[in-house]
N, C-alpha and C positions, 0 to 999 in steps of 0.2 A: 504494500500500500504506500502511495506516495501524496502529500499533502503541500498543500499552500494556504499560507497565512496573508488575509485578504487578498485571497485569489491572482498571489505572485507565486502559479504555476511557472517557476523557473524561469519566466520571460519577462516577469512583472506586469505591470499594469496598463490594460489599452484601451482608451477608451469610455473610464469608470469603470471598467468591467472586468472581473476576474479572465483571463486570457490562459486555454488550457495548451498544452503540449507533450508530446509524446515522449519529448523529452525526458517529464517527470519520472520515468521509471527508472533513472540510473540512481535515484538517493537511496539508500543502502536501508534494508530490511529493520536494522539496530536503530537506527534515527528513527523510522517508521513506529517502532514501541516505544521508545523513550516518548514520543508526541501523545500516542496512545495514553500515556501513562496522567494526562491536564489533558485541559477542553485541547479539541483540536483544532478550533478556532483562536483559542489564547493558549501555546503550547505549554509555556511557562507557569500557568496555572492548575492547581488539580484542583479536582471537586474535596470540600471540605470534610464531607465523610460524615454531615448531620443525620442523626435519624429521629424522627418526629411519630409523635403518636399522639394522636387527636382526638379528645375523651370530650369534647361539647365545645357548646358556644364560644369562640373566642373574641378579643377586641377587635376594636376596625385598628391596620393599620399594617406593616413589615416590622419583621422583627431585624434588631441592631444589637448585632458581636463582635468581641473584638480577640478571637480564641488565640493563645497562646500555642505557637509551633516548637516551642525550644526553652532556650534563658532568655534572650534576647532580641526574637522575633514571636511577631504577629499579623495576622490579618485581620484588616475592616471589612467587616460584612453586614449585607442586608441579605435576611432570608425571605421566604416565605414561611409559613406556616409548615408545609409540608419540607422545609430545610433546604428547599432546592433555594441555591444564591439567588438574588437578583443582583447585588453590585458586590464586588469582589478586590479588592485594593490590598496587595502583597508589598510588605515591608522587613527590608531588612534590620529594623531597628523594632524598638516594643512599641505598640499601638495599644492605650487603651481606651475605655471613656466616648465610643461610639456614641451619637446619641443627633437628634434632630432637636435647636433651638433657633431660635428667632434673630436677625441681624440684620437692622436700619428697616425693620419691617417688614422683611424676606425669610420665610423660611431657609435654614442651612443644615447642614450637614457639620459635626465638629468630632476633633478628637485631640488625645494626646499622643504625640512620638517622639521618642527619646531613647536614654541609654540609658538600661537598669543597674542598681547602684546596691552595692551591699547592706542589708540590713532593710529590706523591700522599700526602696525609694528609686527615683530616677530621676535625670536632669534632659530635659527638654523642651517643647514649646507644644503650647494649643494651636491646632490648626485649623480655620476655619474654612467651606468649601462651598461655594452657590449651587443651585439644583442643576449646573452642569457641570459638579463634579470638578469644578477650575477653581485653584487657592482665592479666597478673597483675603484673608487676612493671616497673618501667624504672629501669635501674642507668646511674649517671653516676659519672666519677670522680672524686676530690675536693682537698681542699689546693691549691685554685684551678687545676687543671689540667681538660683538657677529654678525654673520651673520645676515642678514634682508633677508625677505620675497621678496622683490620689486627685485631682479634681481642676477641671476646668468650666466656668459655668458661666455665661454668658449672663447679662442686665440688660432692663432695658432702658438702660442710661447711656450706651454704647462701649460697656467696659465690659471688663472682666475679670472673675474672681480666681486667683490663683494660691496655691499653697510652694513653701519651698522647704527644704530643708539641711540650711548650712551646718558647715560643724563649727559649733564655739567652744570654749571653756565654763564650766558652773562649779558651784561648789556642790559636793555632793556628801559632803559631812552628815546631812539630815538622813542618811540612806545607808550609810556607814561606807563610803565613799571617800575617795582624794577630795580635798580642799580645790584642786584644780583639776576637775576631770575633761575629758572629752565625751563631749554630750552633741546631740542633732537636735537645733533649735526648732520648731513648729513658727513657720511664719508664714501668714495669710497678709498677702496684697491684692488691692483692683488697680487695675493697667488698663488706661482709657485704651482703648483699640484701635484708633488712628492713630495716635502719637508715640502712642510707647510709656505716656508718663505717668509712672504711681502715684494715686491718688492716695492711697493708703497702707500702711502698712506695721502690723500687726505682730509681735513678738511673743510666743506664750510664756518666756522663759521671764520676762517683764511681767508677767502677770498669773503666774500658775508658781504653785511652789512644788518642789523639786518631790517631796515627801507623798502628792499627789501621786507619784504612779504606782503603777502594781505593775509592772514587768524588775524582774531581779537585775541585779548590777551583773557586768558578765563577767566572767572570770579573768583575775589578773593575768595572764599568762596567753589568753585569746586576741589580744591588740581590736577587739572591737571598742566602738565607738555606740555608746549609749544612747537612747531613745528614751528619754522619760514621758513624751506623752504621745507624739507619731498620731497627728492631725490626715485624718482623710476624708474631710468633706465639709463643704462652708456653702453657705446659702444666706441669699438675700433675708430679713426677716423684719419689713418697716425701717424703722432708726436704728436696727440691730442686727447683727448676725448672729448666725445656727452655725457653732462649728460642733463636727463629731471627732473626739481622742481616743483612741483606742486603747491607749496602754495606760490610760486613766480610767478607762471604763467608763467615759463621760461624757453629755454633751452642755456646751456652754452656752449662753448669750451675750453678746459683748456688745456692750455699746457701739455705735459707730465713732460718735464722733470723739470719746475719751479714751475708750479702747480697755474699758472698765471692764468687769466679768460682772454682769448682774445677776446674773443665777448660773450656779452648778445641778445638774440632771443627773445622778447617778456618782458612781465613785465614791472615793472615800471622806468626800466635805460636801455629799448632794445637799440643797436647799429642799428637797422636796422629799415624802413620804409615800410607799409603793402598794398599790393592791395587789392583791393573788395574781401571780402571772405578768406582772406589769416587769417587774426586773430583769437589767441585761446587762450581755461582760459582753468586752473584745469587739463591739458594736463597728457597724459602719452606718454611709449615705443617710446619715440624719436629713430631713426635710419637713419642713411647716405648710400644712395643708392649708389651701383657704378657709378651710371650716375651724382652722385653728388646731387641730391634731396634729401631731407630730407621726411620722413614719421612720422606722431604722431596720437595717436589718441586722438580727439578732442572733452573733455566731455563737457567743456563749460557751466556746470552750476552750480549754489548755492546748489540748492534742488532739490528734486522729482519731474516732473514735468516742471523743465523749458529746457528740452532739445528742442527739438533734438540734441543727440550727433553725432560723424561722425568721418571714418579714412581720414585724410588731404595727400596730397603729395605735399610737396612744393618746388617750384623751389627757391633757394637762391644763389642769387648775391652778394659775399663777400669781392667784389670790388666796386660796389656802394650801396651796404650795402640798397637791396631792396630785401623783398619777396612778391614771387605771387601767387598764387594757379594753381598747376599744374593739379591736380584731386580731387576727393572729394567722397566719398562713406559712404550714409545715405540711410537709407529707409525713410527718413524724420518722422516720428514719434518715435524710441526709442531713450532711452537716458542712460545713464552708468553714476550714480551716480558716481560711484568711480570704478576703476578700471578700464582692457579693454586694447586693443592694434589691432595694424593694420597688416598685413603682405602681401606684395605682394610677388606673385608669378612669374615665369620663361614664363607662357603662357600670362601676361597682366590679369589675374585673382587677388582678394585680397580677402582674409578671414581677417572679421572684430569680435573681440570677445568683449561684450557688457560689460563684467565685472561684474556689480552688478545686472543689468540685464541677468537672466539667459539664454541668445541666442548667437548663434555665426550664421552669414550671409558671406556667399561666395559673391562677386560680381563680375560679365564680368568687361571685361577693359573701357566698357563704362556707367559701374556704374549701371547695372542690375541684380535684387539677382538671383542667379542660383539655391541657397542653402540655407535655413534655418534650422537649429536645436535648438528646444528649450527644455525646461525639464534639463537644465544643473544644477540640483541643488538648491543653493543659489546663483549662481551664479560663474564663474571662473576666476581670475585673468586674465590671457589670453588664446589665443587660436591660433593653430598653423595647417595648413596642410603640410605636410612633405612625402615624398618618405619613406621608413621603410621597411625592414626587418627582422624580429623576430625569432628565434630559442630558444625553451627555454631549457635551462637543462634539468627541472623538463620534467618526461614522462608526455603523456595525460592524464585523467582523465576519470574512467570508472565509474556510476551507473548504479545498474540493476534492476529493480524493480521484487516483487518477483511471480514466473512461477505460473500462472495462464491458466487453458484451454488447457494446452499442450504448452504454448507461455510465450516469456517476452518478457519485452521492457528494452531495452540497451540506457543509454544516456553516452553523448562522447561530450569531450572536450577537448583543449590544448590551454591555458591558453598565449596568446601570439606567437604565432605562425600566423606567415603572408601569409603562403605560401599553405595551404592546403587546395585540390581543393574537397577531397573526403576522406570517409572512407570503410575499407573494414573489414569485421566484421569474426571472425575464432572462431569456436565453436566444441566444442565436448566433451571427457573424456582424455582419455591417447594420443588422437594424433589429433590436430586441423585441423577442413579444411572448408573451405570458404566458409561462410553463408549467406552473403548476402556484397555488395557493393551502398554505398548511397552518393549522393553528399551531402557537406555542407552544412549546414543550419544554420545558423548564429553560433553565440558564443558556441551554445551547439545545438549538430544534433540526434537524439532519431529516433531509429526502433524498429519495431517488427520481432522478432528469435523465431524458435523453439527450448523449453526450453533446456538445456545444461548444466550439467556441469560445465562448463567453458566458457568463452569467452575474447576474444583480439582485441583489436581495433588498428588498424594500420593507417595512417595519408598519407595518398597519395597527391601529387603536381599532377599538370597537367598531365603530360608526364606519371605518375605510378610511377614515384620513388617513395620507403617508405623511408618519413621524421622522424616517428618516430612511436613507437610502446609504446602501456600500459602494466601495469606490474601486 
């Protein structure tokens, strides 16, 4: 079998149109499987190897991953439902924090990419992407500190909220510690997004005490560099921010403009008092509902093994300083080591991402999985269902394998594109005309044509409009 990647059968391109040649038979049988082995329209990609099982109703919208291939790669992905991609974005560097927000009034596409850093942190930049998949922005933190991994989150002031985390010196006498240790400071800045410049910026080690954490000192002789509270998630919340500490068990509020802690959530100095089921450790993706609930999700344990973890929603009284458990969403056996986050949805649905655990579960509003996906990898930071619309620049992507029997076979893709219901396939020599019309089939849709020439594959929506055409 011999292939071409947009229909540069060995002669390249004439005409727009994929150009066959007999030629094609001299690429060697070994290249032929190696192509085999990813779409064979985008050789260099393989299919991610989701498997999906669909137990009810789920939200409107593509589901957004970002699975771990290694230590220090990932893929952005948008699935479907059934796991088959719709847009597929391979990197040699770590991707996490997939997710669809709002920018100058535009729905986008965002994430973080960077290089992971010992002791689960990384230095890199937020990347933000228009619905054709082209950079509009890349936000970095500033005041010689380097973006982290754990959160990037768009305003709609046009900034952006960022975490970092440099290494300083503290004293850590209160912990039975050196007087001059090396410690990883927790610092939350917003970085307007056209200019670059910190509007704010935020220290925990200024305003958290050291004595706060519950992760142990490490051992003298391991040359590690201390985490006493390891910040993975800040959110807008009026005149204040939600940030969530892990290694404090805690979530904060902090003023904006003094940069005060008004209230501690948990931990070993909470302001507040727990009902049955409402307490959590090792928490992450704190967030404030419009109805005022607070959502986290709730890893809850030491090691491997002692979960079950769970996304929480909890109702918080910040006048008698009581929380309660408003919902709760476990399958009761997995557990997320690290990582993971909760997200509800607009119908009373919530996609729960497992983190370290390679699965994301959809659940009804009465805590029933509708939707499982596992195969995420190594696991993904979090995981998000979101409404999306894609258009890419880039045209589709034609292979053709080469004419045999009087016949080929045509494979077809467009790489990010939400909207396409069908393809309609135009074949001939000097004047094309319509060979055959095939609905979609997942990420990549392959027929058999009588041999041609040429051929064009054009991207039709529902209705027949052509979305886009190959070249």
């Amino acid at each position: 079998m011999s292939l071409t990647r947009r229909g540069f059968l060995l002669s390249g391109l004439v005409g727009g149109a994929a150009l066959l040649s007999g030629a094609a038979s001299t690429r060697s049988s070994a290249t032929s499987r190696a192509l085999a082995d990813g779409y064979l329209t985008m050789p260099d990609v393989r299919p991610p190897g989701l498997r999906a099982r669909r137990l009810g109703p789920t939200g409107d919208g593509l589901l957004f991953l970002a699975p771990f291939r290694g230590t220090d790669t990932a893929d952005a992905l948008i699935v479907d439902d059934r796991g088959e991609p719709v847009w597929v974005h391979r990197s040699d560097r770590l991707i996490t924090d997939v997710r669809v927000q709002e920018h100058a009034g535009e729905p986008v596409l965002t994430y973080w990419e960077g290089d992971r850093k010992e002791g689960g942190h990384g230095e890199g930049a937020g990347v933000v992407l228009g619905q054709d998949y082209q950079r509009v922005a890349e936000v970095r933190a500033g005041d010689g500190v380097k973006s982290d991994l754990h959160e990037f989150v768009l305003t709609d002031r046009g900034t952006a909220l960022v975490i970092a985390y440099p290494e300083v010196t503290a004293d850590l006498r209160p912990i039975g510690g050196p007087r001059k240790g090396r410690v990883l400071d927790g610092r939350v800045q917003e970085i307007d997004i056209d200019t670059g410049k910190v509007l704010l910026d935020w220290s925990a080690l200024d305003h958290l005490r050291i004595a706060e954490t519950r992760t142990p000192l490490p051992k003298k002789d391991d040359g590690a560099v201390f985490d006493p509270v390891h910040i993975n998630s800040v959110q807008d919340d009026g005149d204040a921010l939600l940030i969530s500490a892990r290694n404090t068990c805690a979530l904060y509020s902090l003023d904006r403009g003094t940069g005060a802690v008004r209230w501690r959530l948990g931990g070993k100095r909470s302001d507040f008092t727990f009902g049955e089921g409402a307490a959590f450790a090792w928490q992450h993706d704190a967030r404030r509902r419009p109805d005022g609930a607070i959502t986290l999700f709730d890893n809850h344990i030491d090691a491997v093994g002692d979960g079950p973890s769970r996304g929480l929603v909890l109702k918080v009284d910040e006048t008698d300083r009581t929380v309660t458990r408003a919902a709760e969403y476990s399958d009761g056996a997995t557990y997320g080591q690290y990582m993971g986050n909760i997200q509800t949805l607009p119908d009373g649905n919530a996609v729960i991402g497992w983190g370290s655990t390679p699965k994301m579960t959809e659940f009804d509003a009465e805590g029933t999985p509708v939707l499982e996906i596992t195969g995420v990898g190594d696991g993904s930071y979090r995981s998000y269902r979101s409404p999306w619309t894609g258009r890419p620049a880039a045209p589709p992507d034609v292979a053709v394998e080469s004419p045999a029997g009087g016949q080929m076979r045509v494979h077809v893709s467009w790489n990010g594109a939400t909207d396409v219901a069908a393809w309609r396939f135009l074949t001939g020599s000097r004047r094309l005309v319509h060979a055959k019309t095939a609905k979609r089939a997942g990420f990549e849709t392959s027929v058999v044509l009588p041999a041609a020439d040429k051929v064009v594959a054009e991207a039709l929506a529902a209705d027949g409009t052509v979305l886009g055409r190959s070249i």
